[in-house]
SETI-118502 format. One line per field, with one value per residue (C-alpha): x, y, z; residue in three letters. Coordinates in Angstrom, 2 decimals, decimal comma, always signed. Each point is the difference from the previous one (the first is absolute). Example, Ala and Ser with C-alpha at 12.3 -4.5 7.8 and 13.67 -1.06 7.14 Angstrom:
2
xx <- c(+12,30/+1,37)
yy <- c(-4,50/+3,44)
zz <- c(+7,80/-0,66)
resn <- c(ALA/SER)
***
This chain:
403
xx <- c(+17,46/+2,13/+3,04/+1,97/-1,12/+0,58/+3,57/+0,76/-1,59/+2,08/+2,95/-0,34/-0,71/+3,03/+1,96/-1,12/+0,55/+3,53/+0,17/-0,45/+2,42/+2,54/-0,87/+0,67/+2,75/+1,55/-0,54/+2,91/+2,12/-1,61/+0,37/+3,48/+1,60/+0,73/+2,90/-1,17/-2,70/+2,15/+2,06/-2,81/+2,48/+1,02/-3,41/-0,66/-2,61/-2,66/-1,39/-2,98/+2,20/+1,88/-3,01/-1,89/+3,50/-0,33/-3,43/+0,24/+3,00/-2,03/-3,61/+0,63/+3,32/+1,34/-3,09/-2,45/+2,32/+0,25/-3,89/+0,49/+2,23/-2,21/-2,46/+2,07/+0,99/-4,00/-1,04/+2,29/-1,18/-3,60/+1,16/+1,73/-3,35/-1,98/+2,42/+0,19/-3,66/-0,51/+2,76/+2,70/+3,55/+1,02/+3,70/-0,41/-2,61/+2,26/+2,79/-1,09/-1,61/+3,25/+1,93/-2,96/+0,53/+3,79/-0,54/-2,77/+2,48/+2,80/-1,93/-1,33/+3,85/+1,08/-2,41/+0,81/+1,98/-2,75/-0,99/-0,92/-1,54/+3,36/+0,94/-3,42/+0,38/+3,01/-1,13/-2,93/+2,59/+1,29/-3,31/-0,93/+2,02/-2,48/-3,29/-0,81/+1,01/-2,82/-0,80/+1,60/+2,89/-0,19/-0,25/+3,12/+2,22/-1,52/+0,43/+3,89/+0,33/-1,31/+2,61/+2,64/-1,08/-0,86/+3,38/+2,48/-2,14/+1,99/+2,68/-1,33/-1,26/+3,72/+1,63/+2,17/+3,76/+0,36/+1,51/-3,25/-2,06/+1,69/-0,79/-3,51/-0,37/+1,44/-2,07/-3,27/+1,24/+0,45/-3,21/-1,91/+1,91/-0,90/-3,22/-1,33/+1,37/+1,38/-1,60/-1,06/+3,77/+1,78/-1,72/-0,21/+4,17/-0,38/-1,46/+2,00/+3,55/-0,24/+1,19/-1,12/+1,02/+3,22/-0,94/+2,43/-1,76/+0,10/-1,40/-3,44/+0,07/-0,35/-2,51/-2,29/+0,94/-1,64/-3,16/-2,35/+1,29/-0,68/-3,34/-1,26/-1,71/-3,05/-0,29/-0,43/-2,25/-1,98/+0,05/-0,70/-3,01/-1,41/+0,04/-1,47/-2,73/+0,36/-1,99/-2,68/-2,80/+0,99/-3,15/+0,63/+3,33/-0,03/+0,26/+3,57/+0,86/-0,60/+2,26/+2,89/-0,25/+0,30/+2,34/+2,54/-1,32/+1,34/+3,20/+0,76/-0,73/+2,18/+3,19/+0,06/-0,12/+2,38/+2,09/-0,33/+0,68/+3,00/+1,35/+2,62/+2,87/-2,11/+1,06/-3,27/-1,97/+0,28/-1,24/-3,23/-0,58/+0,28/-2,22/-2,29/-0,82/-0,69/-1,82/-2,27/-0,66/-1,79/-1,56/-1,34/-1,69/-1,87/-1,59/-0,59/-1,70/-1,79/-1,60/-1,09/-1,55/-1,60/-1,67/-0,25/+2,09/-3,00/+1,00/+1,22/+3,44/+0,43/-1,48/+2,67/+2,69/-1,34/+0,25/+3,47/+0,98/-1,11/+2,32/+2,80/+2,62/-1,33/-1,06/+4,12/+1,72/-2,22/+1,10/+3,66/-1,42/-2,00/+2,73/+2,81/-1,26/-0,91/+3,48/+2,60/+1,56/-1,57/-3,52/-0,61/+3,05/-0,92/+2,46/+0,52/-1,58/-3,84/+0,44/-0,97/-3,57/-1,51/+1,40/-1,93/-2,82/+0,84/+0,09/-3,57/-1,16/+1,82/-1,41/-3,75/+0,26/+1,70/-3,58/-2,12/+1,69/+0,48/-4,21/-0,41/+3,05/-1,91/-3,71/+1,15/+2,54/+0,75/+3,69/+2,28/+2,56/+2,82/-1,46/-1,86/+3,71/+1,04/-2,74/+0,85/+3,16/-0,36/-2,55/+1,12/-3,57/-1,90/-2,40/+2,07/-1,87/+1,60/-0,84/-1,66/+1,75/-2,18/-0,34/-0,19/-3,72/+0,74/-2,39/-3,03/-1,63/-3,33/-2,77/-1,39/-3,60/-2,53/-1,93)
yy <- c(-22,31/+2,90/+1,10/-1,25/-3,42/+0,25/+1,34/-2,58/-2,60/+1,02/+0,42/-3,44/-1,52/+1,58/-1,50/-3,38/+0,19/+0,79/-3,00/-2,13/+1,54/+0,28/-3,99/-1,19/+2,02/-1,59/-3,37/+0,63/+0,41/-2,84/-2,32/+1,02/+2,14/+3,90/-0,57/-2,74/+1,11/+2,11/-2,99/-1,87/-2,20/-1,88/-1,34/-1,90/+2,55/-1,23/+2,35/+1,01/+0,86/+2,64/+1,09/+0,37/+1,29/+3,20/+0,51/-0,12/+3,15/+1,59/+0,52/-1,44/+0,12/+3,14/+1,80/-1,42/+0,69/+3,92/-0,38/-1,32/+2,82/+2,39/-0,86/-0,47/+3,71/+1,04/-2,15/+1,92/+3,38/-1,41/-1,71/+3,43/+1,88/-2,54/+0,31/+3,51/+0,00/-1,68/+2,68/-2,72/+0,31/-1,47/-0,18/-2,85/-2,00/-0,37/-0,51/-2,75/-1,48/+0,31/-1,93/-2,99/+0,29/-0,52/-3,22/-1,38/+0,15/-1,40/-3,18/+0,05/-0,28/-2,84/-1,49/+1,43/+2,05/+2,59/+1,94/+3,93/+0,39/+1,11/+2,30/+1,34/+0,64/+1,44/+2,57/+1,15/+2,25/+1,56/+0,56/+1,50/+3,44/+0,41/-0,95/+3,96/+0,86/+1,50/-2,61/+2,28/-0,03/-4,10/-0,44/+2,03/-1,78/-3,68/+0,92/+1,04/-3,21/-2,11/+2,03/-0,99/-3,81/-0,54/+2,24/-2,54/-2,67/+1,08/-3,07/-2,50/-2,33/-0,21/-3,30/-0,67/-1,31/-3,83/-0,12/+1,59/-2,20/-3,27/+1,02/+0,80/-3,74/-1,76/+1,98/-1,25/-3,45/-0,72/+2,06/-2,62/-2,68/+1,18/+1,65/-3,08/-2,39/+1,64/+0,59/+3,28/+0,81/-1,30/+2,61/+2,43/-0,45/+0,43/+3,06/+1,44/-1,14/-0,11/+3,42/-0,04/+3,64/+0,33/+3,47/+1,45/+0,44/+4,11/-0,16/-2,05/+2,78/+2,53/-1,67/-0,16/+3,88/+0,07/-2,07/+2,95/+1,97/-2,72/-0,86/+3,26/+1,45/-2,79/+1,17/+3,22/-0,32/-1,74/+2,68/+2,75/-2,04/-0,03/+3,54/+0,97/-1,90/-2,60/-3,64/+1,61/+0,25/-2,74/+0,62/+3,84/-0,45/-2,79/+2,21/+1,34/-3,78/-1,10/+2,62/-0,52/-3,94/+0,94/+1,86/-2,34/-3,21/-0,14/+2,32/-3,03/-2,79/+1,61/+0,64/-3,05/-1,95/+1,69/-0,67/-3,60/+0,72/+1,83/-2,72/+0,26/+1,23/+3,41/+2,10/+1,57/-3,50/+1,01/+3,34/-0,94/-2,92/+2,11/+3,02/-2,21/-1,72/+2,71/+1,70/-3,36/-0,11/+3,46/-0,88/-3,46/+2,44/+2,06/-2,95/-1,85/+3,32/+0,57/-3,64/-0,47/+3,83/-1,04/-2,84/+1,37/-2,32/-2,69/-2,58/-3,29/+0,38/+3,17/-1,20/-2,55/+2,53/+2,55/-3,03/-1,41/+3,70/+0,68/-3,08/+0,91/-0,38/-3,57/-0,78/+1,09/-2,10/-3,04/-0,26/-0,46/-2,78/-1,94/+0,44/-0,39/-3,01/-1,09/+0,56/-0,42/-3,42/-0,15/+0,08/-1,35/+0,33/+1,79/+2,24/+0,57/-2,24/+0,77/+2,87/+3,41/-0,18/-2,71/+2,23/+3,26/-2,84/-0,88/+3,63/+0,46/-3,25/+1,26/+3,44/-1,19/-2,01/+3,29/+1,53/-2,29/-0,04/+3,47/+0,19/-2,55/+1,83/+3,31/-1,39/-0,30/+2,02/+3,66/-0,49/-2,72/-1,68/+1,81/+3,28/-0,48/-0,45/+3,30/+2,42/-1,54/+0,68/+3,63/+1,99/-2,57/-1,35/-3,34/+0,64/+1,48/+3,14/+3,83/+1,38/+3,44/+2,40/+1,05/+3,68/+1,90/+2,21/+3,05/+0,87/+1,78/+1,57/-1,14/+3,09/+1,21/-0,42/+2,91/+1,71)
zz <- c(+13,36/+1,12/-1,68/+3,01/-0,22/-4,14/+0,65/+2,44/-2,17/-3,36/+1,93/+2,07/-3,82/-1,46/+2,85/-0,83/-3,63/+0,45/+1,98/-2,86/-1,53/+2,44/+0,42/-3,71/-0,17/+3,26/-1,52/-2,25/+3,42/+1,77/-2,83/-1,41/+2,49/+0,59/-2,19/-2,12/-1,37/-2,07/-1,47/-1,16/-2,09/+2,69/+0,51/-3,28/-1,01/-2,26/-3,21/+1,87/+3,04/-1,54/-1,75/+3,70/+1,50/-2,92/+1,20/+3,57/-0,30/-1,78/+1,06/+3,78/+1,16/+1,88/-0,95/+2,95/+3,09/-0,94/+0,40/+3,47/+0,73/-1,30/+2,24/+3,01/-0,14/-0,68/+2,93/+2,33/-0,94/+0,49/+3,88/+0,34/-0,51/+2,24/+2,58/+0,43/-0,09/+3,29/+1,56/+0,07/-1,51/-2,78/+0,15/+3,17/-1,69/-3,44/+1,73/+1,78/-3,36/-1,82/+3,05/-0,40/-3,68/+0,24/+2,50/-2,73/-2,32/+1,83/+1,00/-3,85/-1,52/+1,98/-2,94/-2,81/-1,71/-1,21/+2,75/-0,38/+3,59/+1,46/-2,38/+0,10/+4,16/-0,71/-2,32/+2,15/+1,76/-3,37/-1,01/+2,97/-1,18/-2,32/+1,27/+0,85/-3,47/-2,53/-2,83/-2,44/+1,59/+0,07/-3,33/-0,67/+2,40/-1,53/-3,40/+0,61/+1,73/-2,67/-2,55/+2,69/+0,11/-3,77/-0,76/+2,53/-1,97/-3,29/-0,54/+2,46/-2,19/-1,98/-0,35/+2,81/+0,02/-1,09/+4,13/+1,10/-2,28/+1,32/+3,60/-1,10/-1,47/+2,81/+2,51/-1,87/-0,21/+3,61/+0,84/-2,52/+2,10/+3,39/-0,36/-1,94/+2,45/+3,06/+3,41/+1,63/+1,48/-3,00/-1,99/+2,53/+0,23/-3,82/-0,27/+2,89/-1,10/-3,81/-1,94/-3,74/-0,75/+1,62/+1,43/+2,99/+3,24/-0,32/-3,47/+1,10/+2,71/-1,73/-2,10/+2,98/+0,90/-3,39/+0,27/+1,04/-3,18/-1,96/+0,58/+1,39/-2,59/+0,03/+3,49/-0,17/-2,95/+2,14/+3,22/-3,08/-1,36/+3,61/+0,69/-3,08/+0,94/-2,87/-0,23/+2,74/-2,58/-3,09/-1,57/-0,59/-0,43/-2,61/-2,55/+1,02/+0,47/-3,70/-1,33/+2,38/-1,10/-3,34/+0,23/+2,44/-0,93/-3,68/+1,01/+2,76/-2,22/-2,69/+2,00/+1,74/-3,65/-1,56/+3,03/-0,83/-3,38/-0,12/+2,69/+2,04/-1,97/-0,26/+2,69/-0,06/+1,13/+3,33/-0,37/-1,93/+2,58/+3,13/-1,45/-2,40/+3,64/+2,06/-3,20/+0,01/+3,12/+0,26/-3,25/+1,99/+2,45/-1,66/-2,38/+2,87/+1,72/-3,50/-0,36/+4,12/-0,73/-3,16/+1,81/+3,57/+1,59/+0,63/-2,10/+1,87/-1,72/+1,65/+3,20/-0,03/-0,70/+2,77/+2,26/-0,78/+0,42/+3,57/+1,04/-2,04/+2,35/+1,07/-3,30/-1,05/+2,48/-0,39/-4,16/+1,60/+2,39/-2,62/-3,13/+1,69/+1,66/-3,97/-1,08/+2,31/+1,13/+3,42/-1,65/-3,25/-1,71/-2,93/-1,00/-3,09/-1,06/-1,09/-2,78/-0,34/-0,79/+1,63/+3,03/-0,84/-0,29/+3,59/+0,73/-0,52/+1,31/+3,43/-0,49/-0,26/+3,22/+1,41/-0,85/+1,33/+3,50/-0,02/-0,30/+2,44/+2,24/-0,71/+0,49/+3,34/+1,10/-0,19/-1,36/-1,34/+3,28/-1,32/-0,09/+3,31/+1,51/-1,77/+0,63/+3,65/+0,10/-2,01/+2,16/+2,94/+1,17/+0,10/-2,30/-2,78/+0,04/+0,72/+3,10/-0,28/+2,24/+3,46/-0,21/+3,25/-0,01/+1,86/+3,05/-0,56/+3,25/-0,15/-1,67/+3,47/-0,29/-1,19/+2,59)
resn <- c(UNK/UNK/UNK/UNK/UNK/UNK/UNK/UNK/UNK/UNK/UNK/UNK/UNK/UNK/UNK/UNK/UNK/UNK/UNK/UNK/UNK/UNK/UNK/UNK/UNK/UNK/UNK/UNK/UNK/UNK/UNK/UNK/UNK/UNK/UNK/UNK/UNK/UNK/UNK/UNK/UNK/UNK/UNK/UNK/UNK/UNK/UNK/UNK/UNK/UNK/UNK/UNK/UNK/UNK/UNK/UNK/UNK/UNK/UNK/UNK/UNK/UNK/UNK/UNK/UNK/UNK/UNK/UNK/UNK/UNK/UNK/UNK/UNK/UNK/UNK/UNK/UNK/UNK/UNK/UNK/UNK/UNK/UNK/UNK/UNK/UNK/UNK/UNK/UNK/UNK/UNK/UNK/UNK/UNK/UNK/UNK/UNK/UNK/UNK/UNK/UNK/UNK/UNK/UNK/UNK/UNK/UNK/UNK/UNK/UNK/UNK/UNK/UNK/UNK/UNK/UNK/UNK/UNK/UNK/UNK/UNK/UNK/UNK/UNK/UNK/UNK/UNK/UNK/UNK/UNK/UNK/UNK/UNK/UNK/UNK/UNK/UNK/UNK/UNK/UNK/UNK/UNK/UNK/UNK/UNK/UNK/UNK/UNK/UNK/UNK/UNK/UNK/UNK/UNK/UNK/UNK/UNK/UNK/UNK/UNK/UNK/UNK/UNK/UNK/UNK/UNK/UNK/UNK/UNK/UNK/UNK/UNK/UNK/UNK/UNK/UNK/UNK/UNK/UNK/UNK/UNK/UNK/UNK/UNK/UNK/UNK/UNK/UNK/UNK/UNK/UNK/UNK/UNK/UNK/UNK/UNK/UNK/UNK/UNK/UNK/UNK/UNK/UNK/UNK/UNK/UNK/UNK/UNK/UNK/UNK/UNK/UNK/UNK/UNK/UNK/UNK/UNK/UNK/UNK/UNK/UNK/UNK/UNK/UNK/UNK/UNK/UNK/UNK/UNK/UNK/UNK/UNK/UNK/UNK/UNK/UNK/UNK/UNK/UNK/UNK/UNK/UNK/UNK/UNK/UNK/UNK/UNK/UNK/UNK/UNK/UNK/UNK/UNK/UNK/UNK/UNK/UNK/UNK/UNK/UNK/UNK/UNK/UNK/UNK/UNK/UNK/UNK/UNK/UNK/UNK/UNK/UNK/UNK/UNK/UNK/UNK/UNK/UNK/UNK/UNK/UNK/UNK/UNK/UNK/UNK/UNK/UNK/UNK/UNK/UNK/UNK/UNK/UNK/UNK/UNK/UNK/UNK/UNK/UNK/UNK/UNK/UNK/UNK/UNK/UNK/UNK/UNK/UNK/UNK/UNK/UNK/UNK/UNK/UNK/UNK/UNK/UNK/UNK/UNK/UNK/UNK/UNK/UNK/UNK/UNK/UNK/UNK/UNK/UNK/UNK/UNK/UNK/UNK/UNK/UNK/UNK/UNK/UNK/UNK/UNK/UNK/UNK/UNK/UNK/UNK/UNK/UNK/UNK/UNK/UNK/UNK/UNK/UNK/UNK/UNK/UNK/UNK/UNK/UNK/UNK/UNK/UNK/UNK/UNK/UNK/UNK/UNK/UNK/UNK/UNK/UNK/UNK/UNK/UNK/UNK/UNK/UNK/UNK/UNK/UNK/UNK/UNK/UNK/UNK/UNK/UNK/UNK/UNK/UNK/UNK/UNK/UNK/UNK/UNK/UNK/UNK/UNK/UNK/UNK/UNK/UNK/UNK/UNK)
***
């Protein structure tokens, strides 16, 4: 196997795992809410609820979508490489990508309220300022913004004013109402009309001016990571991978409990949630990169992984179809209403069929229907594939023959 196909292969298996993640954690939003998922109360919680709702913010929530954007920032150094390798530019091509990304995730929020595909398309253009930049220079700029993000973190999780906290409750209560009951435009006028925070229109703005501030520095760890060449040869590397694991894994884990402990009325909650996550996710990474290393990457559990990974985006927009459809009034109805860990149990059942039709998918197929429709739409062509550029051979008289 050459260290191509093992890069590709660890990479396409990280992708996948953070799926998983990025799924159980989402069941907390499908299930409850964006905002109720966060006053639990309201839902009757049993013991072993709260027990699984610790868990999940620690070990999986807001740790498995910085591995996504991670990747999403290597991935476009590595399509920035492989287009200027066939003489083609690259500014077009992502350009075009980020536009399909931004209509992906259009049509994806008229489902839910979850969806990161926008913001991602958006970002592609910030990001683009520093695709040219050394790696050095990449990891400077993404730690500072991970200071910025964990420092506007400090205070966030406070308690809020008894006013605020009223809103709060009657926001979730008419969201269990209508999301357990209602059809698809009664909670689509939900979510558009209903205002749980209160927030004037030019403060959200400049929340969004914001955004690639925020969550830049998992980006450009990523790009950094992809031009020094990292995950292109796990087995030599794995060494390198076990230390960073043990050195991010436990620093994660141990920020984002005491954030739990110290509870809300700590103003430093926020702080340890927002770094302890981004600290975890790395952390994830590298263990995951360590263990597919340590057993080359050929065991059906990785296979499965590698799979789910290459149809990412499909495999991303169908958990919306199926759980929402689960949850909300015009499908089953059941909102609220089935606990916190028979829904990571539900998680993985959905997951494992995700792998088997991604290997059936995959078996026959070069891509996933989503990402067919992308790579389309990117390097504009039928068959999803760049077009090398023609070059022009300059005319040689022919040699005049020897006498």
């Amino acid at each position: 196997m050459t260290n191509l196909r093992k890069r590709a292969g660890a990479i396409d298996a990280i992708r996948g795992f953070s799926l998983l993640g990025i799924l159980m954690a989402n069941m907390l939003i499908f299930q409850y809410g964006i905002y109720g998922k966060d006053e639990l109360w309201l839902f009757q919680p049993s013991s072993w609820d709260l027990i699984s709702h610790d868990m999940l913010k620690i070990f999986i929530e807001g740790s498995f979508m910085p591995i996504f954007t991670f990747l999403f920032g290597y991935s476009m150094i590595k399509m920035k490489e492989s287009i200027q390798a066939k003489g083609l530019k690259f500014g077009r091509n992502i350009i075009r990508r980020s536009i399909l990304l931004i209509v992906f995730g259009i049509a994806h929020s008229m489902l839910w309220d979850g969806d990161i595909l926008v913001i991602y398309g958006i970002i592609i253009f910030f990001l683009l300022i520093f695709v040219n930049r050394k790696p050095k220079t990449l990891m400077i700029w993404g730690i500072i913004f991970l200071v910025i993000s964990v420092g506007i973190s400090y205070g966030s999780m406070s308690p809020t004013s008894p006013e605020d906290a009223l809103r709060m409750e009657n926001h979730v209560r008419e969201t269990i109402n209508i999301y357990g009951t209602g059809t698809y435009s009664e909670i689509m006028n939900h979510r558009m009309t209903s205002d749980p925070l209160g927030m004037p229109g030019w403060f959200m703005f400049f929340a969004m001016l914001l955004t690639p501030v925020l969550v830049g520095a998992m980006f450009l760890f990523g790009m950094a990571a992809a031009k020094y060449g990292k995950f292109m040869s796990p087995k030599q590397e794995q060494g390198s991978y076990l230390q960073l694991a043990i050195l991010f894994v436990p620093l994660g884990i141990a920020a984002k409990t005491a954030a739990i402990m110290f509870g809300e009325t700590n103003a430093w909650s926020g702080v340890l949630q927002m770094g302890g996550a981004q600290i975890l996710a790395l952390g994830y990474i590298y263990l995951f990169a360590y263990i597919y290393a340590f057993s080359s990457g050929k065991s059906a559990i990785f296979r499965s992984f590698e799979a789910v990974g290459r149809m990412s985006l499909t495999n991303y927009l169908m958990q919306t179809v199926i759980c929402t459809t689960i949850f909300y009034g015009y499908g089953l109805g059941m909102f609220g209403r089935l606990g916190i860990l028979p829904s990571l149990l539900l998680a993985l059942g959905i997951y494992a069929v995700q792998a088997v039709c991604s290997f059936l998918i995959l078996n026959r197929f070069r891509s996933g229907p989503v990402e067919k429709l992308l790579r389309i739409g990117t390097y504009w062509s039928w068959n999803g594939q760049a077009k090398p550029k023609k070059t022009i051979a300059s005319h040689i008289p022919p040699e005049a023959p020897s006498s």
